[in-house]
N, C-alpha and C positions, 0 to 999 in steps of 0.2 A: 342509609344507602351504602349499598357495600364498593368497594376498592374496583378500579377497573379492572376489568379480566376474572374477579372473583363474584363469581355468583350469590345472591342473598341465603343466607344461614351457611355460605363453604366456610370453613374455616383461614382465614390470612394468617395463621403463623403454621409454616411447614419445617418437617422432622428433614433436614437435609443430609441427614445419614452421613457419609465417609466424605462425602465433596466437600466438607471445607476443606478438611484434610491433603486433598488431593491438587499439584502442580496445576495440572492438565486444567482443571476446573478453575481456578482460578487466570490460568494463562489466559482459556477463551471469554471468561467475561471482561478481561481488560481488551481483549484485542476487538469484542463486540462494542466498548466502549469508545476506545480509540477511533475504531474505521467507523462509526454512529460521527463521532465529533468531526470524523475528517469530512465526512461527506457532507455535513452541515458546514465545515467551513470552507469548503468547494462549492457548494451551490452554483454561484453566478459562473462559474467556469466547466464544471460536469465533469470533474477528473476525479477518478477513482485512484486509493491508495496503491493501488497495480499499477494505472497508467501513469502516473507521476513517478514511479520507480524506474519504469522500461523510460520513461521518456528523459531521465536523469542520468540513464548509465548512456544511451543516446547518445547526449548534449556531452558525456564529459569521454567519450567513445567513436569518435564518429566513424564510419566505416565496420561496426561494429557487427557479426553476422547474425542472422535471426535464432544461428542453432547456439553460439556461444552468449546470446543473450539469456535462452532460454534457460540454460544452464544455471547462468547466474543469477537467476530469480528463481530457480527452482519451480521452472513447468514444462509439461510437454511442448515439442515443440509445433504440435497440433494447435494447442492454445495459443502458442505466441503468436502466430500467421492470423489468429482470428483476432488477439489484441492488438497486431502490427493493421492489420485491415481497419480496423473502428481507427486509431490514430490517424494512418493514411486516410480513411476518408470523409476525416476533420483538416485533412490538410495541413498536421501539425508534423509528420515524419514521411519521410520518400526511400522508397527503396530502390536502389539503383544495383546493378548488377556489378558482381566483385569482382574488381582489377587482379585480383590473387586466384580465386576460383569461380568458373563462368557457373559452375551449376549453384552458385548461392549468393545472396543478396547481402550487399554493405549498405546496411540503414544510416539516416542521415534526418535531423531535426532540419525540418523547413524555416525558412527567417520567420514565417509566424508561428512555428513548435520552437525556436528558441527565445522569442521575444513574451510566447506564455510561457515556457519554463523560467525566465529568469520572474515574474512577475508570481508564480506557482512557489519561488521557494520562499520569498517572504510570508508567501501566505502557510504556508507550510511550519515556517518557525513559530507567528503566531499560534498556529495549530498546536503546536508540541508545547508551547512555554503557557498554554491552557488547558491541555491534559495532566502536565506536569507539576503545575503550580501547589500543588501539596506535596513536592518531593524540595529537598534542596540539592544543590549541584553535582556533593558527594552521594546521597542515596540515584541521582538520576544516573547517576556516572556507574553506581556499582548496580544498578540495575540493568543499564547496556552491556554488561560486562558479565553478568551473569546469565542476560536473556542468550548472549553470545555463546559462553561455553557452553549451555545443553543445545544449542542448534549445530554445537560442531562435536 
């Protein structure tokens, strides 16, 4: 019987040409690995690696606007209105209109988006200290530290 996804008589060992080689290719199959792990250990809560970021600068932010959140996740601020929307209407963030400027919104984690955020970062560590568990503290260290420089 052949391998899933491989058809009877296809051949399972493929010529992967230059992508081992390549940053890029290895970058996205850890990052398919990681957000696979995180989603599996999110289940009982339904938060995705996005909304646990937006809901963390949030909680440690509050009053923060949707366009300089945007910013700092690095997305449009199209998508963030539609990420701030799914949050709001779990009832975990509210947006309330800015005491600084009336034409934009100071976001704000609900008591029940702070009371899953603080229960989200334990889970969260879990998540990381078992994607991790094959690294030790200094390669995880210099692997934060190098993911860092090429993203800046």
């Amino acid at each position: 019987m052949a391998p899933d996804g491989v058809k009877a008589g296809e051949s399972t060992e493929l010529d992967f040409d230059d992508l081992p080689g390549l940053v890029g290719y290895h970058l996205r199959r850890a990052q398919v690995a990681v957000f696979n792990d995180f989603v599996g250990s999110m289940g009982e809560v339904q938060i995705t690696p996005g909304q646990y970021g937006v809901m963390t600068l949030i909680g440690a932010n509050p009053g923060l606007s949707q366009s300089a959140l945007a910013r700092a996740v690095g997305i449009e601020r199209s998508t963030m209105v539609a990420v701030i929307g799914g949050l709001e209407a779990r009832k975990l963030v509210q947006r309330k209109l800015s005491p600084v400027d009336k034409r934009s919104y100071a976001l704000v984690l609900t008591n029940e988006g702070s009371k899953l955020l603080a229960k989200l970062k334990g889970m969260v560590r879990s998540h990381e200290q078992k994607v991790l568990s094959g690294l030790s503290d200094a390669e995880r260290s210099q692997l934060i530290d190098l993911l860092s420089r090429l993203a800046d």
